[in-house]
N, CA, C and O atoms as a GROMACS GRO file, in nm:
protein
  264
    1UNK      N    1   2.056  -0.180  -0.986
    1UNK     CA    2   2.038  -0.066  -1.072
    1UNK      C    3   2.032   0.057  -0.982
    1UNK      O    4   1.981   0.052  -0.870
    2UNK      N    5   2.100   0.193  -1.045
    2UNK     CA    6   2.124   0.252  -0.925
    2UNK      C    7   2.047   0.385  -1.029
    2UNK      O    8   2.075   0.496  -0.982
    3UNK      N    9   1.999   0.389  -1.098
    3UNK     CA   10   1.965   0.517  -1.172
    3UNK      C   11   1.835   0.529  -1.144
    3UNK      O   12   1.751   0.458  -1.200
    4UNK      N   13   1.809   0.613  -1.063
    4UNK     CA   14   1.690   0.672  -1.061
    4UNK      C   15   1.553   0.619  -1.146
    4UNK      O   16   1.457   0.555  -1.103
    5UNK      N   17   1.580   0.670  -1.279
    5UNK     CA   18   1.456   0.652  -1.401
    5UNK      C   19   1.467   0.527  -1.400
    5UNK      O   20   1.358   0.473  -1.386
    6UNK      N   21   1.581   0.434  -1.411
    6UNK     CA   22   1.558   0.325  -1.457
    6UNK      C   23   1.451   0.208  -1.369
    6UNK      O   24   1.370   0.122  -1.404
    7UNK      N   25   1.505   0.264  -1.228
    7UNK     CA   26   1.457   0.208  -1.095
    7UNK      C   27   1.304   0.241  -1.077
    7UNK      O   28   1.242   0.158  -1.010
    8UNK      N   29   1.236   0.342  -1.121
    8UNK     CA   30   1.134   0.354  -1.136
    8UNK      C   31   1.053   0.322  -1.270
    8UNK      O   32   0.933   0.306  -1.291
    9UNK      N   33   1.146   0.320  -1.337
    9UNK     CA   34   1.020   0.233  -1.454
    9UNK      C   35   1.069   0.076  -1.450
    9UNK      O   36   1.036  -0.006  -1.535
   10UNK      N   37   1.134   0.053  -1.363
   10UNK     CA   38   1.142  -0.111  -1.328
   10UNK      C   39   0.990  -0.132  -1.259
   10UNK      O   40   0.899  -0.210  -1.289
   11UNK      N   41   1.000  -0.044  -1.166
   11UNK     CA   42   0.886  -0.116  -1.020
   11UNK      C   43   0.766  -0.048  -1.133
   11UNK      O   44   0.661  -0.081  -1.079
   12UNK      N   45   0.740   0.007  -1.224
   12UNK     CA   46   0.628   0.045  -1.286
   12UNK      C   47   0.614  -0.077  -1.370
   12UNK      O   48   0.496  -0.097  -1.397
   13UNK      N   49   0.693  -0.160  -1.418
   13UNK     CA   50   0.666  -0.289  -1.469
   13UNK      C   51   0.629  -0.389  -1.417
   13UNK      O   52   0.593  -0.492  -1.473
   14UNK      N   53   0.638  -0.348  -1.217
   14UNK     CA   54   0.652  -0.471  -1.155
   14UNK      C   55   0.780  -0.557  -1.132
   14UNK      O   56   0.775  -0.666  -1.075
   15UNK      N   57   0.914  -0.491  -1.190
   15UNK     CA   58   1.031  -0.589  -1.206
   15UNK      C   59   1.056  -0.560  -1.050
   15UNK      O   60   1.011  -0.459  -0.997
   16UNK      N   61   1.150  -0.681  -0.964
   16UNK     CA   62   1.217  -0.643  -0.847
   16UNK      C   63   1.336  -0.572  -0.870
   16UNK      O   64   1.376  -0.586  -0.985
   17UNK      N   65   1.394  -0.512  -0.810
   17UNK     CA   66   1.519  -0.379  -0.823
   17UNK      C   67   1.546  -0.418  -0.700
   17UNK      O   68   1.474  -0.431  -0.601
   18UNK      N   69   1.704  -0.440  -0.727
   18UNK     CA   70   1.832  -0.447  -0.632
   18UNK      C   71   1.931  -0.389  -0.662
   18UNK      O   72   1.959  -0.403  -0.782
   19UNK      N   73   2.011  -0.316  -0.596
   19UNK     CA   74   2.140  -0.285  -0.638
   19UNK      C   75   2.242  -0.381  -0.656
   19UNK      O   76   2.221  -0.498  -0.689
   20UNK      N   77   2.390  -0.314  -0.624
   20UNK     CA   78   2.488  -0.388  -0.597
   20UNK      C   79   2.537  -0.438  -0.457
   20UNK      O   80   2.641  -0.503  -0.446
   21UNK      N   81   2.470  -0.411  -0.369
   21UNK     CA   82   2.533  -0.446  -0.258
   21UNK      C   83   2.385  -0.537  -0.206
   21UNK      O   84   2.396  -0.598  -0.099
   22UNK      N   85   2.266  -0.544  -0.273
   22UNK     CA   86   2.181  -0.654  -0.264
   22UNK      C   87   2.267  -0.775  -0.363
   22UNK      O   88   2.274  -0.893  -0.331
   23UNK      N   89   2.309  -0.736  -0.449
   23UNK     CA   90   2.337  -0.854  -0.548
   23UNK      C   91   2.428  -0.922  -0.477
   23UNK      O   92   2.398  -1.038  -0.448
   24UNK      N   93   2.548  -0.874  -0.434
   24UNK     CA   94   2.669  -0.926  -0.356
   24UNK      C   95   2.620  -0.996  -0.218
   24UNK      O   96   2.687  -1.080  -0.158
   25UNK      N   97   2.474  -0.941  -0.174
   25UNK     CA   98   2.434  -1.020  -0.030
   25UNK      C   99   2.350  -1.154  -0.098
   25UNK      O  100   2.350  -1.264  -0.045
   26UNK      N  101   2.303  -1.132  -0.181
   26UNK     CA  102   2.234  -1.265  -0.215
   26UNK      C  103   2.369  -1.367  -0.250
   26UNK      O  104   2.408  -1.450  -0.168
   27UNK      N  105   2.428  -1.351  -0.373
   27UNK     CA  106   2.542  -1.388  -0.391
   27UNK      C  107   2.649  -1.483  -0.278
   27UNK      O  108   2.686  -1.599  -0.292
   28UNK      N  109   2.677  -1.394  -0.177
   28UNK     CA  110   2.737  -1.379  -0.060
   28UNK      C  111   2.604  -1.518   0.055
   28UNK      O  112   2.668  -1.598   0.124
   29UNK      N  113   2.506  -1.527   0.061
   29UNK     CA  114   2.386  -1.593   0.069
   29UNK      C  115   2.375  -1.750   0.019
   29UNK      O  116   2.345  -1.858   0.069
   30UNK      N  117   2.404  -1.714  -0.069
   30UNK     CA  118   2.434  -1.894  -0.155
   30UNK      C  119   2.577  -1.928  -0.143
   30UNK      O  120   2.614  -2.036  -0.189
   31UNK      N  121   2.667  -1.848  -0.084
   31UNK     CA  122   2.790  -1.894  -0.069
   31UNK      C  123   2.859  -1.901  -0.178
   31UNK      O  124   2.959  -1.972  -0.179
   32UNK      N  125   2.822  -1.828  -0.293
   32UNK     CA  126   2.875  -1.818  -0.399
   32UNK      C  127   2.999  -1.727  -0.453
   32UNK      O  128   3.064  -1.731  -0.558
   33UNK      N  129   3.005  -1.630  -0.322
   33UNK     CA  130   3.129  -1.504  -0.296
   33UNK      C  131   3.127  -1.527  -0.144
   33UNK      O  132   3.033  -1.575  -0.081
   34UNK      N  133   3.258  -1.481  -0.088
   34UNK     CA  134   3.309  -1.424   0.019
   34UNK      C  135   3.283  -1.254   0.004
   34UNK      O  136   3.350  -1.176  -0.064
   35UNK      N  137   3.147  -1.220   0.105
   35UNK     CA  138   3.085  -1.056   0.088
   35UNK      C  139   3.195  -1.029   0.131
   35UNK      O  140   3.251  -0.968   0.040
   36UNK      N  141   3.298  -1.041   0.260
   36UNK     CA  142   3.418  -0.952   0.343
   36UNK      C  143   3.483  -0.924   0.191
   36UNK      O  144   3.485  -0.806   0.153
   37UNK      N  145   3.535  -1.024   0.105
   37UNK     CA  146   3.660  -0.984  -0.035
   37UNK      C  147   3.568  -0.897  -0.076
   37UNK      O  148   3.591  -0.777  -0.082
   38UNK      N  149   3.468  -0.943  -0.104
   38UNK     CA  150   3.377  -0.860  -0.222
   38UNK      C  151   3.376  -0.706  -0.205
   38UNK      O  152   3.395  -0.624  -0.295
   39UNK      N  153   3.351  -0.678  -0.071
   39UNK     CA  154   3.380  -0.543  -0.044
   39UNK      C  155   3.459  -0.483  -0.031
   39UNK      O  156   3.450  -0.362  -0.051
   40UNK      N  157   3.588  -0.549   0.015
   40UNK     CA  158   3.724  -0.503   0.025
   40UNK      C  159   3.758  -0.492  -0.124
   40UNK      O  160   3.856  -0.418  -0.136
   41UNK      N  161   3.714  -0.537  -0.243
   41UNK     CA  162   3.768  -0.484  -0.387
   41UNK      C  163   3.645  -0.388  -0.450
   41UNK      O  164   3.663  -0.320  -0.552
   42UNK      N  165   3.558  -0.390  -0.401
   42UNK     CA  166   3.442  -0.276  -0.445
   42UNK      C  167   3.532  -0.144  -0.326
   42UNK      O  168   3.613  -0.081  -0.394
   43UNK      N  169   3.530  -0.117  -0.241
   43UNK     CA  170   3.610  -0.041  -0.162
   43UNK      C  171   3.748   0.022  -0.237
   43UNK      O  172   3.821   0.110  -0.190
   44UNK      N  173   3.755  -0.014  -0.305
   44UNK     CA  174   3.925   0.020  -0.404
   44UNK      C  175   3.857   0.077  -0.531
   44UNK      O  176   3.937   0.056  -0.622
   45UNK      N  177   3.772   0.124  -0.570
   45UNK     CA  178   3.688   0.138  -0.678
   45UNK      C  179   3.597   0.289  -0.611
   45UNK      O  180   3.580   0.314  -0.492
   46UNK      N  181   3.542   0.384  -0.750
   46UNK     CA  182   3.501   0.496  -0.639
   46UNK      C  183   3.373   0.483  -0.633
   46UNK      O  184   3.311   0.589  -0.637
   47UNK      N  185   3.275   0.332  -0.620
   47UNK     CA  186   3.183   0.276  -0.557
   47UNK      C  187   3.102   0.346  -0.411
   47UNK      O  188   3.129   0.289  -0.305
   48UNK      N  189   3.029   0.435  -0.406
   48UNK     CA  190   2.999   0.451  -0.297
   48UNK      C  191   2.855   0.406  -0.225
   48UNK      O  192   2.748   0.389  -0.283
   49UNK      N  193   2.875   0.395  -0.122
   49UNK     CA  194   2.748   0.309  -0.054
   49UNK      C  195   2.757   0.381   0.087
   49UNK      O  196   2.842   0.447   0.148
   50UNK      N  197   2.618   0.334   0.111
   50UNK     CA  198   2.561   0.361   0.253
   50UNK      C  199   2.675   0.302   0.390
   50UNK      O  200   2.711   0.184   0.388
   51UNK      N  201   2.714   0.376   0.477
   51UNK     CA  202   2.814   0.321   0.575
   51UNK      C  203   2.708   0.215   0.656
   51UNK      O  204   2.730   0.094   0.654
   52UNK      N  205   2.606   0.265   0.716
   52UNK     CA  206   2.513   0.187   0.765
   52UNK      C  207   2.498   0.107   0.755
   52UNK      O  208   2.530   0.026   0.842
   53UNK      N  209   2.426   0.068   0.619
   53UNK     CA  210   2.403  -0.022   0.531
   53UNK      C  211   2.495  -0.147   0.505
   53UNK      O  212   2.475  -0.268   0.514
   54UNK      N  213   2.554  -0.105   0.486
   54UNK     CA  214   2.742  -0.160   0.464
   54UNK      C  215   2.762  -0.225   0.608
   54UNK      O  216   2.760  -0.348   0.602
   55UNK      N  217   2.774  -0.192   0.692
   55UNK     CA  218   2.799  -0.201   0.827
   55UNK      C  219   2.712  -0.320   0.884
   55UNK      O  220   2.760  -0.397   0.966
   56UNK      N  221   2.575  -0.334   0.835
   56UNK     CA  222   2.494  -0.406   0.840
   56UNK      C  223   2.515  -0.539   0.822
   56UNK      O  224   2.517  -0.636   0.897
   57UNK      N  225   2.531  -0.522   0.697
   57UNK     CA  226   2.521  -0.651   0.587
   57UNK      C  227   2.676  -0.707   0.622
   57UNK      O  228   2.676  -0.828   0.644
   58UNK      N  229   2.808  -0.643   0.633
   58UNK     CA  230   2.900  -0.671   0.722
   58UNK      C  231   2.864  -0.778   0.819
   58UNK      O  232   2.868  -0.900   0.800
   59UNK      N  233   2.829  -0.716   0.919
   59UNK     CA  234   2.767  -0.801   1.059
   59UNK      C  235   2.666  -0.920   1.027
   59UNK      O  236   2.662  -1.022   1.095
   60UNK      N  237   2.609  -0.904   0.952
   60UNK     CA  238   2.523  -1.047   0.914
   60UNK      C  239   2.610  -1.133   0.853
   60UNK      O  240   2.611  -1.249   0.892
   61UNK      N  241   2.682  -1.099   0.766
   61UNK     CA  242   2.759  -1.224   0.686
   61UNK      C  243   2.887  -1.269   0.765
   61UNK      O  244   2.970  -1.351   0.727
   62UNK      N  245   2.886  -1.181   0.912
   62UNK     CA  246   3.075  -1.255   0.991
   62UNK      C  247   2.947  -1.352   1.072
   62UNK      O  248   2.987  -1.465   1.099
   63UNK      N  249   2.813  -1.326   1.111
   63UNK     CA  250   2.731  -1.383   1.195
   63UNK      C  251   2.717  -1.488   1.110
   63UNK      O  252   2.714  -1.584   1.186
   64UNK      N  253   2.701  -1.547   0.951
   64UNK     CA  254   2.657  -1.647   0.921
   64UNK      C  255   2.787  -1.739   0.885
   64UNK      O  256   2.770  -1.858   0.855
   65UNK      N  257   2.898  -1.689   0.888
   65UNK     CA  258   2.983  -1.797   0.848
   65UNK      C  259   3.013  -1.898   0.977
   65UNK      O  260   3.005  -1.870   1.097
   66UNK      N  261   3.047  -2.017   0.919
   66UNK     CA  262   3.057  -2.151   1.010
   66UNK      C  263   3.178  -2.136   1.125
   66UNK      O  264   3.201  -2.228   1.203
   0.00000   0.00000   0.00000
């Protein structure tokens, strides 16, 4: 969830809040997506995200494949 209000009256309920690029790492985590595709078609979309961030989670998921 990326809206502001919504994100804060989540954690005022106590709910956990993730975005989309947490969802795609958990996802990506159970081996349930390939994160490299996942981003390469969120990337074609006017999706924007943290380069950092991105860059990150990048490097962890070429580090966990076999």
């Amino acid at each position: 969830m990326d809206d502001r209000k919504g994100v804060l009256a989540a954690e005022r309920l106590g709910l956990n809040v993730t975005g989309t690029l947490g969802v795609l790492d958990l996802a990506a985590g159970k081996k349930l997506i390939n994160f490299g595709d996942a981003i390469a078609a969120l990337e074609l979309t006017t999706f924007r995200m943290p380069r950092t961030l991105l860059d990150d989670l990048l490097a962890k998921h070429r580090a966990a494949r076999p």
